[in-house]
BADREN-730993 format. One line per field, with one value per residue (C-alpha): x negated, y, z; residue number from 0; residue in one letter. Coordinates in steps of 0.05 Angstrom, whole numbers, padded with zeros to 5 digits. Example, Ala and Ser with C-alpha at 12.3 -4.5 7.8 and 13.67 -1.06 7.14 Angstrom:
# residues 2
xx <- (-00246;-00273)
yy <- (-00090;-00021)
zz <- (00156;00143)
nr <- (0;1)
rest <- (A;S)
//
This chain:
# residues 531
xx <- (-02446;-02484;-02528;-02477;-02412;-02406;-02355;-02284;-02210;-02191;-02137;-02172;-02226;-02177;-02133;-02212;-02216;-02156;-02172;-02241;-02206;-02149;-02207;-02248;-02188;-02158;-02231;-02217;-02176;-02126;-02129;-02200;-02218;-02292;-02304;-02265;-02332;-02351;-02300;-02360;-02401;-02340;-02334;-02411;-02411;-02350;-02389;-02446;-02407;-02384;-02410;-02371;-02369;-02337;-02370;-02358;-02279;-02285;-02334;-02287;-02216;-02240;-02274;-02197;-02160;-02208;-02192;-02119;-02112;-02152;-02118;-02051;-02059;-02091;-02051;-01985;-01952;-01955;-01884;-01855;-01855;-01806;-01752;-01755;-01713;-01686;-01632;-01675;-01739;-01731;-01736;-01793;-01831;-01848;-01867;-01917;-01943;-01964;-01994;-02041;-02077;-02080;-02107;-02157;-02180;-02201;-02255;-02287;-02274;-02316;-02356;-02367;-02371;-02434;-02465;-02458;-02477;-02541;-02554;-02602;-02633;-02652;-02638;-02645;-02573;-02543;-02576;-02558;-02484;-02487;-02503;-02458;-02397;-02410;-02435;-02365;-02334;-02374;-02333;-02273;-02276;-02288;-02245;-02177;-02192;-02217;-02180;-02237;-02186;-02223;-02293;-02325;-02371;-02309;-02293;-02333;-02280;-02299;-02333;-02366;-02446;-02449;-02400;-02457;-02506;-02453;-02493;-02555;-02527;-02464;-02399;-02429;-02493;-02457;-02416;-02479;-02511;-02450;-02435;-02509;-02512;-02443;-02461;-02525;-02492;-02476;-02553;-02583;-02589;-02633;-02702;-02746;-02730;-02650;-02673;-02705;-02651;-02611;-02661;-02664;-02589;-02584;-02639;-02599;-02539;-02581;-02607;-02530;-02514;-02581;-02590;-02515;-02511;-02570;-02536;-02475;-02512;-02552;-02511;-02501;-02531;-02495;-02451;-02475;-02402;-02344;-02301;-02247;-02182;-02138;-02068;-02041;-01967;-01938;-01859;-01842;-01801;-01789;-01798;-01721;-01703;-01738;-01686;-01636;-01618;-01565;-01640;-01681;-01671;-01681;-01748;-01762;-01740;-01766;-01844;-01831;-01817;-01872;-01918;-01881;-01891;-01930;-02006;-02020;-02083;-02055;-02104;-02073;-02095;-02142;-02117;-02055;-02052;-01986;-01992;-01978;-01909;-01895;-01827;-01803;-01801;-01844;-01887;-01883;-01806;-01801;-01854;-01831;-01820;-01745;-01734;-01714;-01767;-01827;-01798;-01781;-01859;-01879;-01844;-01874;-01940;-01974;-02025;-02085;-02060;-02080;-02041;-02065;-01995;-01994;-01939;-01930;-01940;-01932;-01968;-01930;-01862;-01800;-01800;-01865;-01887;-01956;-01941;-02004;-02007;-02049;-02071;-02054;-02075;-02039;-02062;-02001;-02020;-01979;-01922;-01929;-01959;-02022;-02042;-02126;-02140;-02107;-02137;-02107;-02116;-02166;-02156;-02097;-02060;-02044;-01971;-01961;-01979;-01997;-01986;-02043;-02027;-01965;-01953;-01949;-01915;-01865;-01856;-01830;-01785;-01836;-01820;-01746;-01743;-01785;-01757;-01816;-01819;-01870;-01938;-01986;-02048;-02116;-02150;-02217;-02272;-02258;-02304;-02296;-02238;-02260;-02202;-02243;-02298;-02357;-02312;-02301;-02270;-02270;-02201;-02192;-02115;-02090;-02112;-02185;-02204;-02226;-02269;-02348;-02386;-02322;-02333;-02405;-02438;-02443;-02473;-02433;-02369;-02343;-02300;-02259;-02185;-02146;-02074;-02035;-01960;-01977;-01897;-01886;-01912;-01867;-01892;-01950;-02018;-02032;-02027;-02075;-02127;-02126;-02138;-02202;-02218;-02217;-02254;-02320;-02325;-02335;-02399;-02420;-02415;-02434;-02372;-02308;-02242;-02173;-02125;-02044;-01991;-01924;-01914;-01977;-02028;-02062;-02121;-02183;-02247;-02316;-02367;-02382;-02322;-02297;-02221;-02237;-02203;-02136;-02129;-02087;-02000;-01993;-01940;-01869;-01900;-01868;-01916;-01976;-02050;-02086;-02160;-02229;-02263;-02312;-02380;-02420;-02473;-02538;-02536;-02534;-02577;-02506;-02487;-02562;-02561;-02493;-02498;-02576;-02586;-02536;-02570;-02640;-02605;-02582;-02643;-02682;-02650;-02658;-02736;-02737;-02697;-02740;-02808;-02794;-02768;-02845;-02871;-02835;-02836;-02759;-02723;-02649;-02627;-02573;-02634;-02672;-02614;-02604;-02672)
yy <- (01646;01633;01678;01665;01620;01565;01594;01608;01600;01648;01663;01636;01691;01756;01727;01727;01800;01816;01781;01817;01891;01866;01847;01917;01950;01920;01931;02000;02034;02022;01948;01944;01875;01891;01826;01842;01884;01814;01833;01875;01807;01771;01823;01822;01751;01750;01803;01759;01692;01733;01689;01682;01733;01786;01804;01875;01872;01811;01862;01921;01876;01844;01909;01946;01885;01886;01957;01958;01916;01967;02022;01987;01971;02037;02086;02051;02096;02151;02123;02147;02218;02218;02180;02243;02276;02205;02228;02265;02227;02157;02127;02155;02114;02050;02086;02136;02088;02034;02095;02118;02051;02026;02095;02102;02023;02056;02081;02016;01984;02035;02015;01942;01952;02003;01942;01895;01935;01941;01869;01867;01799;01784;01815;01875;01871;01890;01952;01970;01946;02001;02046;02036;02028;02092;02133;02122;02133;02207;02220;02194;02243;02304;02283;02327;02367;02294;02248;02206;02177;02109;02120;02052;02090;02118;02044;02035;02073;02152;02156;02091;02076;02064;02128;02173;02159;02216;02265;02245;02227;02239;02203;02189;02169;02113;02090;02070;02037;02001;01969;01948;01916;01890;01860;01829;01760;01749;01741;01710;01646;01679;01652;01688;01753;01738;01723;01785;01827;01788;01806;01879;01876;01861;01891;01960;01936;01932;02007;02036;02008;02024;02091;02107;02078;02126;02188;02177;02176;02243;02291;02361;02423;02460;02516;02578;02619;02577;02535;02561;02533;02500;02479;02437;02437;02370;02379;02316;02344;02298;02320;02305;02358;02404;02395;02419;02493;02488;02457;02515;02551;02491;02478;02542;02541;02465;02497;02567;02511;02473;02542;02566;02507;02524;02510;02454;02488;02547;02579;02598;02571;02622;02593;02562;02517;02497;02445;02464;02466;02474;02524;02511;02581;02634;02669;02733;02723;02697;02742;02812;02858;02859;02782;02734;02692;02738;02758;02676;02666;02735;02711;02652;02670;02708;02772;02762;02690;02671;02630;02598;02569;02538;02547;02580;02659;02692;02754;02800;02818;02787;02772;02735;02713;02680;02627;02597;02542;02587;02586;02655;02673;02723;02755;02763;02842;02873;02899;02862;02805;02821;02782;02776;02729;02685;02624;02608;02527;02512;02446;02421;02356;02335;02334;02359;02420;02434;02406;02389;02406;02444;02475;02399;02365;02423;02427;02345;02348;02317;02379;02378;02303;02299;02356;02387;02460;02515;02500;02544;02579;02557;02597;02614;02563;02546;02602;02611;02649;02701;02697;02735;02771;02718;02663;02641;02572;02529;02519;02448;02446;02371;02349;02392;02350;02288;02328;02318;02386;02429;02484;02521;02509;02571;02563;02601;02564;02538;02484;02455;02473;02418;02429;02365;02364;02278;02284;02258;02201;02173;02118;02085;02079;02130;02195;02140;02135;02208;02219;02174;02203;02270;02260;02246;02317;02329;02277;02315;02384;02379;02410;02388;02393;02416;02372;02390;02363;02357;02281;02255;02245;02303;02310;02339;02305;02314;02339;02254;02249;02217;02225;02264;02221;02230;02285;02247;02251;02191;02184;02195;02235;02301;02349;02389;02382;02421;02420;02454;02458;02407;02424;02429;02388;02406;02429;02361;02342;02332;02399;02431;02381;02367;02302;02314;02245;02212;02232;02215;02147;02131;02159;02115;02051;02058;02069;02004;01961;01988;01976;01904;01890;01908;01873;01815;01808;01815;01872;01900;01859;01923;01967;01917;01910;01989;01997)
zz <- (01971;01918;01875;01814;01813;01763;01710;01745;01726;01679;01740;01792;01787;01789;01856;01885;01858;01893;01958;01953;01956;02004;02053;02043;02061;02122;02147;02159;02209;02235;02219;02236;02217;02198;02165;02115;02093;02058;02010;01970;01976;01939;01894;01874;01871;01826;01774;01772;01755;01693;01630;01552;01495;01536;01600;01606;01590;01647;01691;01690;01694;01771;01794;01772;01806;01873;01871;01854;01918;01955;01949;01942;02019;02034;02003;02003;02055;01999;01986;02051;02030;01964;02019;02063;01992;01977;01934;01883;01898;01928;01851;01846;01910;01877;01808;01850;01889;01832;01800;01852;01858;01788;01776;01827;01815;01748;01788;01815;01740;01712;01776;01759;01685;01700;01737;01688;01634;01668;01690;01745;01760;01844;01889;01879;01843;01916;01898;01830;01853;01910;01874;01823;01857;01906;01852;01822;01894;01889;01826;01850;01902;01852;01794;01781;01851;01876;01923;01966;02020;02054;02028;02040;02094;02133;02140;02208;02263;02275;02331;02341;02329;02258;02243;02278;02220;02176;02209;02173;02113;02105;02087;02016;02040;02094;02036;01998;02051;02071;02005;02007;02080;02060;01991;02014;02026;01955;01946;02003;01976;01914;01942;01975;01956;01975;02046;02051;02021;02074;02121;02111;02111;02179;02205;02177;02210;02278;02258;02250;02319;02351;02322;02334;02407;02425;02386;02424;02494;02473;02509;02471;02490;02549;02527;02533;02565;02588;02530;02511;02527;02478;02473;02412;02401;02386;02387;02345;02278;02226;02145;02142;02196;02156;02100;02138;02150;02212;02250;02240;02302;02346;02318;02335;02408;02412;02389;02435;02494;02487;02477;02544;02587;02648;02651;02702;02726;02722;02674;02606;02539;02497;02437;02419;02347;02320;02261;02186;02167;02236;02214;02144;02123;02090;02140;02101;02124;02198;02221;02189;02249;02290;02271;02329;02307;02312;02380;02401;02388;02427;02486;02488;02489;02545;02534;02499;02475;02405;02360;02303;02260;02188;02140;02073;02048;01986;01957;01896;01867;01889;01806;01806;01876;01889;01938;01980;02042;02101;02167;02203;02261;02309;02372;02431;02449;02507;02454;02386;02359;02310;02256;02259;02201;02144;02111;02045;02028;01980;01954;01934;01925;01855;01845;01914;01913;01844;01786;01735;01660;01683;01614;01572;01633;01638;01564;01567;01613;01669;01719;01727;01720;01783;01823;01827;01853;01846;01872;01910;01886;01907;01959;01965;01982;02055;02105;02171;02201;02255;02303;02374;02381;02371;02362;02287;02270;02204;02195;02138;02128;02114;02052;02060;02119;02069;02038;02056;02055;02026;02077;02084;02136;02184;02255;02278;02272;02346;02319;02259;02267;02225;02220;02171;02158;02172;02185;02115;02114;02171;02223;02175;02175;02133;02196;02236;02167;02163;02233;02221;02165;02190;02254;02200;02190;02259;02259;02197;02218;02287;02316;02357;02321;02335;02299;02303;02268;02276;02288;02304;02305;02338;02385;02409;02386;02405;02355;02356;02320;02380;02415;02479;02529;02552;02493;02434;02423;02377;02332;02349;02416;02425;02486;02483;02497;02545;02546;02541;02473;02473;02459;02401;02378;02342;02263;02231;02163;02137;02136;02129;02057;02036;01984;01969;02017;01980;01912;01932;01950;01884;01854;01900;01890;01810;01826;01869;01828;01754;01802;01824;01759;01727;01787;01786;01702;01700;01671;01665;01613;01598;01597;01547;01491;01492;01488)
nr <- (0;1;2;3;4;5;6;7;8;9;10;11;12;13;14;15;16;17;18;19;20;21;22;23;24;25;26;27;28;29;30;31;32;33;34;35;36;37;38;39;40;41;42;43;44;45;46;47;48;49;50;51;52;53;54;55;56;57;58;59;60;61;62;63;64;65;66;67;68;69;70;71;72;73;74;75;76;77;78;79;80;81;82;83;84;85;86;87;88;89;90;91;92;93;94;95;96;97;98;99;100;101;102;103;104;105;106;107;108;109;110;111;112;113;114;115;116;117;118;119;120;121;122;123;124;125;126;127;128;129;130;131;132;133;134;135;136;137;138;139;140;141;142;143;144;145;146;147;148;149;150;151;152;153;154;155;156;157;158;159;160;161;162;163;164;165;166;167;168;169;170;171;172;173;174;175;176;177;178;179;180;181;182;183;184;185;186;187;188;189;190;191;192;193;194;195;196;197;198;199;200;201;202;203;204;205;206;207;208;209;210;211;212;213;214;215;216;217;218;219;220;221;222;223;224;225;226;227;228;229;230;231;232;233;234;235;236;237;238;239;240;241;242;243;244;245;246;247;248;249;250;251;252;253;254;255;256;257;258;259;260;261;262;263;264;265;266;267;268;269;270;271;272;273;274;275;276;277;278;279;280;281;282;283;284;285;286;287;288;289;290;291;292;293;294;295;296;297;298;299;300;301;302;303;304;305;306;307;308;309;310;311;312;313;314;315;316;317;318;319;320;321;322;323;324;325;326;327;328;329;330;331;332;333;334;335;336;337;338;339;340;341;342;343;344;345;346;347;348;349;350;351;352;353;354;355;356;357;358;359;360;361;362;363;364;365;366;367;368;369;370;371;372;373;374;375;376;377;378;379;380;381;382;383;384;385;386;387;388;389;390;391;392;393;394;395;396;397;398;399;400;401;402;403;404;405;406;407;408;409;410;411;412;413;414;415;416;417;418;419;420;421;422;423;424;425;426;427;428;429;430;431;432;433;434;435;436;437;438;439;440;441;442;443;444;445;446;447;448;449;450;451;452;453;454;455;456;457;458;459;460;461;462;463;464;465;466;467;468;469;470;471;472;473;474;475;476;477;478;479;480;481;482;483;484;485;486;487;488;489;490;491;492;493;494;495;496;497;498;499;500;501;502;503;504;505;506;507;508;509;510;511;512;513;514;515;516;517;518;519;520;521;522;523;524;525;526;527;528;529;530)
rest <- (X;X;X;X;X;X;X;X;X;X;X;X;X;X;X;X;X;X;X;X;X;X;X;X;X;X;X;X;X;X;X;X;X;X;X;X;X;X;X;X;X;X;X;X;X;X;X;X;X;X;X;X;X;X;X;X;X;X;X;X;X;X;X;X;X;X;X;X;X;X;X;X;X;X;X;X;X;X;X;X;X;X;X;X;X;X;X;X;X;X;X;X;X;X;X;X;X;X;X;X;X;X;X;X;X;X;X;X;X;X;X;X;X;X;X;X;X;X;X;X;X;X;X;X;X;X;X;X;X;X;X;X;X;X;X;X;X;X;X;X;X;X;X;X;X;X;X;X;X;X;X;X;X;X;X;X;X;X;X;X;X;X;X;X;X;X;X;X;X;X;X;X;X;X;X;X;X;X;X;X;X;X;X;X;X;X;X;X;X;X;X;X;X;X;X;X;X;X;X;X;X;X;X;X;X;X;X;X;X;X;X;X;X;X;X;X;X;X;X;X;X;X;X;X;X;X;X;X;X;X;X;X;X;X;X;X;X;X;X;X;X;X;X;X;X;X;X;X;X;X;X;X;X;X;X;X;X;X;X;X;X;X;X;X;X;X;X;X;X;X;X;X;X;X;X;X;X;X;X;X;X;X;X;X;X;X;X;X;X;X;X;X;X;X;X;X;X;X;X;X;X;X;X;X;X;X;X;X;X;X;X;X;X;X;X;X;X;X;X;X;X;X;X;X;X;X;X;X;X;X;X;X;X;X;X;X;X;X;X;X;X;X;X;X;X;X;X;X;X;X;X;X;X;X;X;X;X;X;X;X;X;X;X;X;X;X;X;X;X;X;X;X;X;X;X;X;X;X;X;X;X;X;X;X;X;X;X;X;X;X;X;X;X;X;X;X;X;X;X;X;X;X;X;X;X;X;X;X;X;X;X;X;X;X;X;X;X;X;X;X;X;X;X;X;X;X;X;X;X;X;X;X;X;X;X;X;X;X;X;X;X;X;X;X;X;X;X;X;X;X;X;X;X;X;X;X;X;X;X;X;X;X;X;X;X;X;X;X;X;X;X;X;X;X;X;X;X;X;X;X;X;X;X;X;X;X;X;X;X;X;X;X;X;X;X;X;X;X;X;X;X;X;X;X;X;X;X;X;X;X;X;X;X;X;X;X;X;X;X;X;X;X;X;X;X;X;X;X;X;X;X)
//
């Protein structure tokens, strides 16, 4: 590529735009096709052909287009949850679906017109362009409760090298260096200082596989007593079942079953997780003493069992009840089952489980139009849940587990417990993207996690943010998992910092592109006609 293309088609520029974002996105799970990272390069490349009396309109128009295609491939699947209500919703798929990427493409216009606003001449414009574009990627994860599904850094596969460099820096951090190693080829043929750009490109490139190989082979500490055991409950129940009344006591027998099944080994699990949603009623109601239900899950736990079950509560009058989406978590004692700890969900999803200026979108008819119920109220931040004596967990439910840093850090936390009602969203790539994307905070925090859901997928992954082998149900998969709780690793900078890498980053690459600037007698031209 060259440093800046020769004028383009007024069309022929914006299909390029597209084709850039298209390619950024099928580089990430569970397509995979890594050189589709090139896509920022395209992008980059585009921003600096920009030339005529409108640059910025032209700036921000191909950064929105590269990142309506984005997110039009990665969040398409969003579509598959108003046909589980297709009656009342299914209009609605297309609508909701244009409207989450054109929306969050605003994001990387904003992006591109912050980079050209600036200018920067060399090189050193694969700088200012990371920085823009995953400074914008922060906010997009913060905005209206935030919503940072496929951070460019979550596009290398949990679990492999470059992943491991989230513990250092954190998902934020990896984006910015992976737009820059990624952009770098839009440059390289800028002189001198293009080649090295190149050059430092790949020798980072070299250090996220080195430094990540040898983090994987570091094994992690021994564990002080014996791991707990751990069964996930996988019993296959599709969003549409749910719907229907005459089903509910079969999903309860089918999850008791699956609880009940004998232990291969013989040695019972210490902790059993059902997913969220696992029964589609209010806890406050299927676990009130003398139902069949409280005594279906009694009997199908043994002594001392825990189980750890997501679903909905409510607090208050039966006038005015305060609905919330929990985590509860319920000892099996010789005559009763006790309840030891609840987690209410923090953040929530945006039109899902809330809806944002209820009042004005009530008020127009919005609400009933959509068929939108009630939402839930938010929780406190996410802490860790003390379910045994010594043993506390982190419990992220669904939507929490895209969220880098949401939960304190606490050393004393054994695992992440992750439990996603994925059974919306059908057979599509978006259960396998969330499964990558929550297996990050595992690299970040340090600490296996316990992942349930009802359809797939679930698993047990190391605190490498790797699948322990053996340990997955994949979609449509209907059994349980048996295994030990994988170890922890050591406290990570990640967790110790939060997005204080990430900041120094952007703080960083502004100081390096303003200093070679002076050096090199160039300046930001942006920077020159404000000033």
């Amino acid at each position: 590529m060259t440093a800046a293309p020769a004028r383009l088609g007024p069309w022929r520029d914006r299909v390029f735009a597209l084709v850039a974002g298209l390619a950024a996105a099928l580089a990430h799970p569970p397509f995979g096709v890594l050189p589709g990272l090139l896509g920022y390069a395209l992008l980059l490349w585009l921003l600096d052909g920009i030339d005529g009396p409108r640059p910025l309109r032209s700036a921000f128009l191909r950064g929105w287009l590269a990142g309506l295609a984005y997110f039009g491939l990665g969040t398409w699947w969003i579509g598959e949850a108003f046909m589980v209500d297709a009656a009342n919703q299914g209009w609605m798929a297309p609508f909701a679906v244009t409207a989450m990427a054109a929306g969050l493409a605003l994001f990387w216009g904003l992006a591109a017109l912050l980079y050209r606003r600036l200018r920067p001449s060399g090189a050193v414009r694969v700088l200012a362009f990371a920085a823009a574009l995953s400074a914008l990627e922060w906010v997009r994860g913060h905005v209206l409760t935030g919503f940072p599904w496929n951070l460019p850094g979550e596009t290398w596969r949990a679990g492999s090298a470059p992943s491991q460099a989230a513990a250092l820096i954190g998902a934020y951090g990896l984006t910015f260096v992976t737009l820059a190693v990624s952009a770098a080829p839009a440059v390289w043929r800028q002189g001198r200082s293009g080649r090295i750009a190149a050059g430092a490109a790949v020798l980072t490139l070299a250090g996220l596989y080195g430094g990540g190989l040898l983090a994987l082979k570091t094994a992690p500490p021994t564990a002080q007593a014996p791991a707990p055991k751990i069964r996930i409950v996988q019993a296959d129940v599709q969003q549409s079942a749910k719907w229907d009344a005459a089903s509910f006591q079969a999903i309860v027998n089918d999850y008791a079953a699956l609880t009940a099944t004998p232990y291969a080994d013989g040695r019972p699990a210490d902790i059993v997780v059902w997913p969220e949603g696992a029964l589609p009623a209010a806890i406050n109601d299927y676990l009130a003493p003398g139902t069949w239900v409280r005594q279906a899950i009694m009997d199908s736990l043994q002594p001392g069992q825990l189980l750890l079950i997501g679903g909905y509560r409510y607090e208050g009058s039966v006038e005015a009840p305060v609905y919330y989406n929990s985590l509860v978590a319920l000892r099996r004692d010789p005559g009763d089952l006790v309840m030891v700890g609840v987690y209410d969900k923090h953040r929530l999803v945006p039109f899902g489980e809330y809806l944002p200026a209820e009042d004005f979108l009530t008020a127009i008819g919005f609400k009933s139009m959509a068929h939108l119920g009630d939402g839930f109220a938010i929780g406190p931040r996410p802490a860790a849940l003390a379910v045994a004596p010594g043993l506390k967990v982190q419990p992220l439910i669904c939507y929490e587990s895209l969220f880098p840093g949401l939960a304190r850090p606490d050393p004393a936390v054994r695992a992440l417990v992750n439990v996603s009602n994925d059974a919306w969203f059908g057979v599509t790539s978006g259960p396998l993207q969330h499964l990558n994307l929550a297996s990050y905070r595992a690299i970040e925090a340090g600490r296996p996690m316990i992942r349930a859901t009802p359809t797939g997928v679930s698993a047990m992954i190391d605190a490498k943010g790797q699948v322990v082998e053996g340990q997955r149900l994949d979609l449509g998969a209907r059994g349980v998992i048996d295994a030990p709780l994988p170890a922890i690793g050591a406290d990570t900078p990640a967790a110790r910092l939060g997005d204080w890498p990430f900041m120094l980053m952007l703080f960083a690459s502004v100081a390096i592109c303003i200093a070679i600037s002076r050096i090199t007698g160039q300046k930001f031209a942006g920077l020159k006609d404000m000033g």
